[in-house]
Each structure stands twice: as structure tokens, then as C-alpha cells.
N, C-alpha and C positions, 0 to 999 in steps of 0.2 A: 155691529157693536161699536161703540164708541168708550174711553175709557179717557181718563183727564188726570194729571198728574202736575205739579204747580213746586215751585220752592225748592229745591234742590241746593242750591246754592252752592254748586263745585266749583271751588277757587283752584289757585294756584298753590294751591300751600301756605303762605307765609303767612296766617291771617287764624283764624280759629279752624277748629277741627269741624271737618265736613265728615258725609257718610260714606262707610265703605262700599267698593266695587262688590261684597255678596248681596247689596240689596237690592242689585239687579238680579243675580240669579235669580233671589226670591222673588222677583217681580215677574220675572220670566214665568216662573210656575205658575204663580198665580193665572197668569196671561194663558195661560195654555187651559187650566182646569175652567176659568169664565168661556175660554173659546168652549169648549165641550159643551157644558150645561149649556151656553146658549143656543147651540145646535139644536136642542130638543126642544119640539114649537107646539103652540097653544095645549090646551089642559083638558083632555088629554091629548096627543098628538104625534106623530111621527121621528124618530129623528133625522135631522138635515143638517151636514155642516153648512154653517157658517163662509162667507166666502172672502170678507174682508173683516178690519179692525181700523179704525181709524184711532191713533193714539196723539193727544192732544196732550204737548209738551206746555202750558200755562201762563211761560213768567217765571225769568227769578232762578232758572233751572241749571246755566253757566252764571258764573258771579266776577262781573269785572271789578266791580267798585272795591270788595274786600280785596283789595291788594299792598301790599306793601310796598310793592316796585313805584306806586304815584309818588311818592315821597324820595326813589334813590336821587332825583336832582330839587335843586336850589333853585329860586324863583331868579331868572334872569339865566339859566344855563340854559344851552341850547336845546338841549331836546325835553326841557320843565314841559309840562303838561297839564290840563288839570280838565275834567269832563266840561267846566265851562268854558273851554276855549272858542273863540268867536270863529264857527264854520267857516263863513262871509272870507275869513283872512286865512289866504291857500299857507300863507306860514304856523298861523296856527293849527290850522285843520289839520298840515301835515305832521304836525308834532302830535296834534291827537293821533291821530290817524298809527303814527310807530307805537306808542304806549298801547292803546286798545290791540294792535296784532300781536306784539310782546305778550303782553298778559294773557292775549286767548290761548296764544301758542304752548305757552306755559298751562294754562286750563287742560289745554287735549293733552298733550303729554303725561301732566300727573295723573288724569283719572282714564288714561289709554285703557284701563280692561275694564270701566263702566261702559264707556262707547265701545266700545267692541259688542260687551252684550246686546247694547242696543242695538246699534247698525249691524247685526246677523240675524234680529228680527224681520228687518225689511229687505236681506239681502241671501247669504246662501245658507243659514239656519232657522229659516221660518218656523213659524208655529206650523203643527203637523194636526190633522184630524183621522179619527176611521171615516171610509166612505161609508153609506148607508146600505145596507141590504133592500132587496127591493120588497122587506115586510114594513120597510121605515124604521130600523135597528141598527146599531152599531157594525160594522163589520170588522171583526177586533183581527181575525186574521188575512188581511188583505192590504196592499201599501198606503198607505197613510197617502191624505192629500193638504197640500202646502195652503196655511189661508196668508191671504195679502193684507201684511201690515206696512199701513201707511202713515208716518209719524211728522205729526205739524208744530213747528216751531213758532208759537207766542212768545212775544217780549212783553217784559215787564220793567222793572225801574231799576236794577243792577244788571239787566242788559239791556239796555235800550240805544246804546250805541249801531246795535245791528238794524234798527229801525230809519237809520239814517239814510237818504238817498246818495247816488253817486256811486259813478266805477273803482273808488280808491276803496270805498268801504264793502262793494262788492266782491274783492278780491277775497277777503276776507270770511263775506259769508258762505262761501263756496267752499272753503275750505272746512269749514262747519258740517253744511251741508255733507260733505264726504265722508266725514269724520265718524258722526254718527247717525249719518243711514237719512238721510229727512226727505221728505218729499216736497219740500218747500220750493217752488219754481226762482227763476233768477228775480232779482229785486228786493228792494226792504220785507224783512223780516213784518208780517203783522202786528200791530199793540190792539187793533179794533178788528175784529171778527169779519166787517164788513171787507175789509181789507183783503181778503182771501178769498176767492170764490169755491176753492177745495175746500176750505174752513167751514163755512158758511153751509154749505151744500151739505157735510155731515152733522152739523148743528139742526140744520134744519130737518135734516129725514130722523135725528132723534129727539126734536122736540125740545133742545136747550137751547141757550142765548149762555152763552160765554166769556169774559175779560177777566183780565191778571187782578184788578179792583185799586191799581195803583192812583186811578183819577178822582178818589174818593177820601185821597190822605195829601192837606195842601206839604206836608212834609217830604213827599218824594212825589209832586206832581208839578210839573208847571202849567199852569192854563193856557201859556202858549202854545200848547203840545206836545208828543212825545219824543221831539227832535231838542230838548233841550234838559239842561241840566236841573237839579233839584237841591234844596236845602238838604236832602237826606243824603245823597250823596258827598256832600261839606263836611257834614257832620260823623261821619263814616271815613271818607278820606283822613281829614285834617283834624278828627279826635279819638274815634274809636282805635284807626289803626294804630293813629300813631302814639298813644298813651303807654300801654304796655313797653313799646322801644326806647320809650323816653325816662321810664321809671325802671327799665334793665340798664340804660347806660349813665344813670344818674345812683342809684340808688342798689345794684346789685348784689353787692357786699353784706347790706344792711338787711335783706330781707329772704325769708326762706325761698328755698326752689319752690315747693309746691307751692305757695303764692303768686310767683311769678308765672308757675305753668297755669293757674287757673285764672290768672291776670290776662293771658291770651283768649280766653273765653269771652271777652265782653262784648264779641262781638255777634253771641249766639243771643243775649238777654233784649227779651220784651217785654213793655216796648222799648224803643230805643233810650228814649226820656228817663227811664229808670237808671240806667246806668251808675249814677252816683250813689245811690241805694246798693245796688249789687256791690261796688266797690269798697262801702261802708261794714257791708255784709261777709267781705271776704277779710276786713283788717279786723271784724269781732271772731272771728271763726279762727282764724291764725294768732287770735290773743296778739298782734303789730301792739308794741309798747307808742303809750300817746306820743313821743318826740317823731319818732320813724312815722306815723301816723299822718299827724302832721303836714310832715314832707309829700307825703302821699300826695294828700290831698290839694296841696298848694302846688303841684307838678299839674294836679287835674286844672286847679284854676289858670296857670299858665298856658296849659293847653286849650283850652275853652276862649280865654280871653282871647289868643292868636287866633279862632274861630270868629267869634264873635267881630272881632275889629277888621276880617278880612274883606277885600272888597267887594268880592260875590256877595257875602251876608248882607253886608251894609246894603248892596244893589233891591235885595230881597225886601228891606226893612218898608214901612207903609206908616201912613199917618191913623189908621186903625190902630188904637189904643190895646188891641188884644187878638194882634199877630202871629206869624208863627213865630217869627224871629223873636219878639217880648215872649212867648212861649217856651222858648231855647234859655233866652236868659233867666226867668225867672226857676226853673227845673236844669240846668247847666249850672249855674254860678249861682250857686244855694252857699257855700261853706263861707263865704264871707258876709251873710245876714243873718243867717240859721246855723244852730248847733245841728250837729248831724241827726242827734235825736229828734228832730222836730219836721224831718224832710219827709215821712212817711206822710204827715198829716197836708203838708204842702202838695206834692203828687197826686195825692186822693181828689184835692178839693179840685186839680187842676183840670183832674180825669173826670171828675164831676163836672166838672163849668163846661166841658168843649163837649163831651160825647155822651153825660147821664151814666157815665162807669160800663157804656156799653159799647166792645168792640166789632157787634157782629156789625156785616156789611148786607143783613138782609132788607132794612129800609132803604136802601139803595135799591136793591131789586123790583120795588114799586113804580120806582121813576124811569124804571126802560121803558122804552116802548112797546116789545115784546110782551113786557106783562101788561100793558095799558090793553094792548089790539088782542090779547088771549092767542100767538102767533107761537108761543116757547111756554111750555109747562114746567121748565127744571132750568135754573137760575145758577151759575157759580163763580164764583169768585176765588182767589188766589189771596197771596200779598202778606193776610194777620197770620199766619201761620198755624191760624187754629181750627181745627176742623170742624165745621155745625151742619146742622141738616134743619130747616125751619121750618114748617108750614105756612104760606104765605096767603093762600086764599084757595078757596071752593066755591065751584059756580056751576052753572049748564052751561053746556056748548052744544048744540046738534043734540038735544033731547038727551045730554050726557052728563052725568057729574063728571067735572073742569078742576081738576088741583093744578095749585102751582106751588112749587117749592124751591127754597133758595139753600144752595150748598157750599160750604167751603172747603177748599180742595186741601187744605192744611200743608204739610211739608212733608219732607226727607232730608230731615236732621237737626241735632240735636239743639235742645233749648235750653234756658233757664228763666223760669216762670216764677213769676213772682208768688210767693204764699197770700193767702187772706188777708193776715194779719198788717200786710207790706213790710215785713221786718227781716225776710228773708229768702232765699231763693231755694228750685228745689231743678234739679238737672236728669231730664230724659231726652232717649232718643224716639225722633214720631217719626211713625210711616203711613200713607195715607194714599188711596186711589179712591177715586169715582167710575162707577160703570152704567152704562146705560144701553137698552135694549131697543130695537125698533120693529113693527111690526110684532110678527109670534114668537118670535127670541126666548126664549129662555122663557118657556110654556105661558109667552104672552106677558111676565111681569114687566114694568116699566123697567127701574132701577134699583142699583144695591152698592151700597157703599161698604169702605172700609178702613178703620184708622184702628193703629196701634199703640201703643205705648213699651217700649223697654229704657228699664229702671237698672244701674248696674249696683 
């Protein structure tokens, strides 16, 4: 049984609200009740535990980039840091190198009883089964027998630091690895499936092809691969964190608390490009009088132009007329050509011109391989945060009808999603797993998904 889970985003704290340590419990249950049914094989059929689980952590699931700590120093202080630092120069790598172990260190500590759930999975609280009677029945009074769960660490683009090669950075992922429970051998963390051969090997005996989907967004990818930093990262660092801080130390007098606590949120809204809409969204909600409004907004332009004119962006910039970075500025630095009213219609057309208003990453799944060779039936991706199930094609294979289908593995935790209309936002928390079976599993079915919604 394989089970895939993506997007968690556990920060350190300082940054928006992640999910709490019970949705491990819950996930634990869960885990336990897919082990059972999948026990019971082909239709009709005997039951057999189950004797492993491979759990495939996605991308995205520790969150370094939302931190606040990138910002505690001033450019030119000694231990400034920033994800673009030139590896190549052992002075900056080493300054990287303290900021990403700070921040993780802080990551395990605050959500210490989520990893604890997890690594008792793979360690001295396994999942438990009855053994079988010899009719092919449950044995409900007889000691329970432990199935091996083995759980694989995928990066994705808020952690891709652990993809880095080198013993400095390996110190680090070991400590991970301990933390909570991985099976992950020594050496860079995977971003490519191939990359693993434990990975690979449970891909393949269940018939999926797997990635986080971060090489499909030039916003948090770089083509030079996944050893380097991204404009989503810049844009996260040096505006999303830091705006909220900069409009509580500027402007806290003047504006409600619940403003400012929901001013911390903007770092759950997608997609990220929206952001000035949400923020537009939150001074009509709060009735903000136009002068303090204002201010607002000219704090965001402040903030954005310090993005915009920094030298990673400018490095990023291309003589393509319709870039990312022209993409940043035309949906970033709206309030000085556009009245606020007129920015829903600007976004729309934007989301139109680049992607036809459509964020699945299932036309991506065309272009693997795996679906070209017919080698992988189930397709997923990470990254949009939103969960889809697609039918991607039906054919013969071996005198058989051939589906393939493309999944996304969505998140654990909360959003704020843009309404239809784009005039406003609407705030839940998602839960979401993929499971898949291999061989007579779970009386021979392929796969079974699951995503949630709570609304408070």
C-alpha cells in the first residue's frame, strides 16, 4: 500500500497559522483502517495483512522559506542570509547553511508532538493488524501483528535546501531524518523520483510516477535546477513575510487587532499573485477609513518596489516582453496605475493570458514519460494546493483496458481562496491523502482518495 501526502507547510511559527498536531492523530486512524481493508484481497477473497506501507511525504511538508527569522539581520551583517546565496562561496554557503539549521531546528521543536506521531509509525507504535485465521478471517482475539511503515521524504520548493549536496547540509538532514522517523538513506533529500531507488521501487510496484509539480511554475522553479533559489521564494521572503511587520511597526495604533491578526494570514492566500486583492479585501471587511487605507497600501508599494529593485529580481529579469518578473510587476504594483476597483479585472485577464484560468497540473502529466511508454497508470502532483482527480486517457495494454489518471495531492492547511466573483476571499482548513493499492489489495481495487474541507 502506498499513501502520498504533499503541502503541510510546518513553519516555525512566526509566519501564518499552520495545522495542528491532531491531524496527525487523525491521519494515524485513518492509516490504520486503509491498512485493514487493504488486507482483504481480490472479490471475493481471503483476508491477509498487509506487511508494509510506504508513505510518501511529497514537497512542501517542513516550510523554511515562511520565516521570519530571514529578515532578523540587515544586508551587510554578518550572518544576513538569503536562499540565494552563492553556494560556490564557503562564506556564503556558511551563512546559508546557520539560517536553514536555525529555522529547521525551530520547525522540529514547534511541531515536536506532530513528528512524534509520525516517527512512532515507523518506530515503537506501528500500525497493528489481526493475523489471519487459517479460514482467511480476521483473527480479532490473537496478538496483533506490526505492519512496516516506511516514510520517504520528497522536496519540494520551501524545502529544497535539503536537496543540496555536501556534509554541512547533511548534518542537518539527519537530524530530520531522526526527528521524524524517515527512511530516507544518507544524502540529498529527492526533488525527482528517479533520485531514489526506495522511491522508485514503490512507484513502480503501484503503478504511479510521482513529483512535488514545482518544475511546472517558472515562479518557484529555476531551470537550473533544484539546487537553486526561486523568484517565489523573494517574493515570500522580502514581501509576503515581511508586510504584516512592517504595517504593525508602522501603523499599529491606527488599525484594529483583528486586522492585523488576519494581516498574518497572507501568507496562506492563492495564488500568491492575489495577494493585493486579499489585502484590498480585508480593508473593505474592516470598513479601514480611505486615509489609514491608503497608508496601507503605499506600505505594500514600498514593500514590493524593495522586491522588485532587488538584485536577485533584476538577475531574474529577461528581455521576453512577458516574464515572470513583468508578471510580478504588473499584479504587485497595481495601486499606482489602477484604482483598487479595477485589479480583479487585471488578475483575471492575467490568469487568462498565462494559464486559460486553468490551474490543474494534469496537461503536465501528458509530457512524462511514464504516460508516453504506458510504464505508470496514476500521475501526482503536489505544489497548487488543490486537490483534483482527472481522467487522462483509456487504451489497451496486454488485451486490457489501460487508464491513466492524474491526481493532486492538495494540502494540510489552511487557505484562503479566492471567490468567483475575485472580490473576495473565503477561509478553510484542507485535508487530503492519496492511497493506492498494488496487486489484490483491498479486493483487487486500484486506488481511493480523500480530501476534506473544514469551514469554522
Amino acid at each position: 500500500m502506498l499513501v502520498i501526502i504533499s503541502d503541510l507547510h510546518l513553519t516555525d511559527g512566526t509566519t501564518a497559522e499552520t495545522i495542528s498536531s491532531d491531524a496527525f492523530s487523525r491521519f494515524r486512524g485513518r492509516l490504520q483502517e486503509l491498512a485493514y481493508f487493504a488486507s482483504f484481497r481480490g472479490e471475493p477473497g481471503p483476508y491477509k495483512p498487509i506487511e508494509t506501507i510506504d508513505l510518501v511525504l511529497l514537497g512542501d511538508v517542513l516550510d523554511l522559506i515562511r520565516s521570519t527569522q530571514w529578515s532578523d539581520e540587515m544586508t551587510g551583517d554578518d550572518n544576513y542570509a538569503r536562499p540565494w546565496n552563492n553556494l560556490k562561496d564557503q562564506e556564503q554557503r556558511a551563512r546559508l547553511l546557520r539560517k536553514v539549521e536555525q529555522i529547521t531546528d525551530d520547525i522540529l521543536v514547534r511541531n515536536k508532538e506532530s513528528f512524534k506521531q509520525l516517527r512512532r509509525l515507523s518506530s515503537d507504535k506501528p500500525i497493528t493488524l489481526p493475523p489471519s485465521t487459517a479460514y482467511g478471517f480476521p483473527a480479532r482475539n490473537q496478538k496483533r501483528l506490526p505492519v512496516e511503515t516506511r516514510i520517504h521524504y520528497m522536496v519540494g520548493n520551501h524545502d529544497w535546501f535539503w536537496h543540496i549536496p555536501g556534509a554541512d547540509f547533511e548534518t542537518i538532514r539527519r537530524k530530520i531524518v531522526t526527528t521524524m522517523g524517515l527512511a530516507n538513506p544518507p544524502g540529498p533529500f529527492p526533488h525527482d523520483p528517479l533520485e531514489s531507488q526506495a522511491i522508485s521501487r514503490a512507484f513502480r510496484d503501484h503503478r504511479v510516477f510521482a513529483r512535488h509539480g514545482d518544475i511546472y511554475d517558472s515562479f518557484n522553479y529555476d531551470p537550473r535546477g533544484r539546487d537553486y533559489a526561486s523568484l517565489g521564494d523573494a517574493i515570500v521572503i522580502d514581501l509576503i513575510n515581511g508586510f504584516p511587520f512592517k504595517v504593525r511597526r508602522q501603523m499599529s495604533g491606527d488599525l484594529p487587532a483583528e486586522f492585523l491578526n488576519d494581516l498574518d494570514q497572507i501568507g496562506n492566500v492563492r495564488p500568491r499573485l492575489l495577494s493585493p486583492i486579499w489585502i484590498q479585501s480585508l480593508l473593505d471587511r474592516y470598513e479601514i477609513d480611505k486615509p489609514t487605507a491608503v497608508e496601507v497600501r503605499r506600505i505594500w508599494d514600498e514593500a514590493t518596489d524593495e522586491l522588485l529593485e532587488s538584485d536577485f529580481v533584476r538577475e531574474q529579469d529577461s528581455l521576453n516582453p512577458f516574464d515572470a518578473v513583468d508578471i510580478m510587476e504588473m499584479t504587485l504594483k497595481f495601486t499606482r496605475l489602477l484604482s483598487f476597483d479595477t485589479i480583479t479585472s487585471l488578475v483575471t485577464w492575467i490568469t487568462n493570458k498565462l494559464w486559460g484560468g486553468d490551474i490543474s497540473f494534469s496537461k503536465y502529466a501528458l509530457q512524462e514519460n511514464p504516460f508516453k511508454n504506458r510504464t505508470a497508470n496514476y500521475f501526482v502532483y503536489g505544489h497548487t494546493h488543490h486537490y483534483e482527480a482527472t481522467p487522462l486517457a483509456i487504451s489497451e495494454k496486454e488485451g486490457q483496458p489501460y487508464q491513466q489518471w492524474c491526481f493532486n495531492s492538495g494540502t494540510w492547511h489552511p487557505l484562503y481562496d479566492v471567490t468567483k466573483d475575485g472580490k473576495n476571499f473565503i477561509d478553510h482548513k484542507v485535508f487530503t491523502y492519496l492511497t493506492f493499492y498494488k496487486d489484490d489489495e483491498r479486493k483487487g481495487r486500484q486506488f481511493e482518495t480523500w480530501s476534506g474541507n473544514l469551514f469554522d
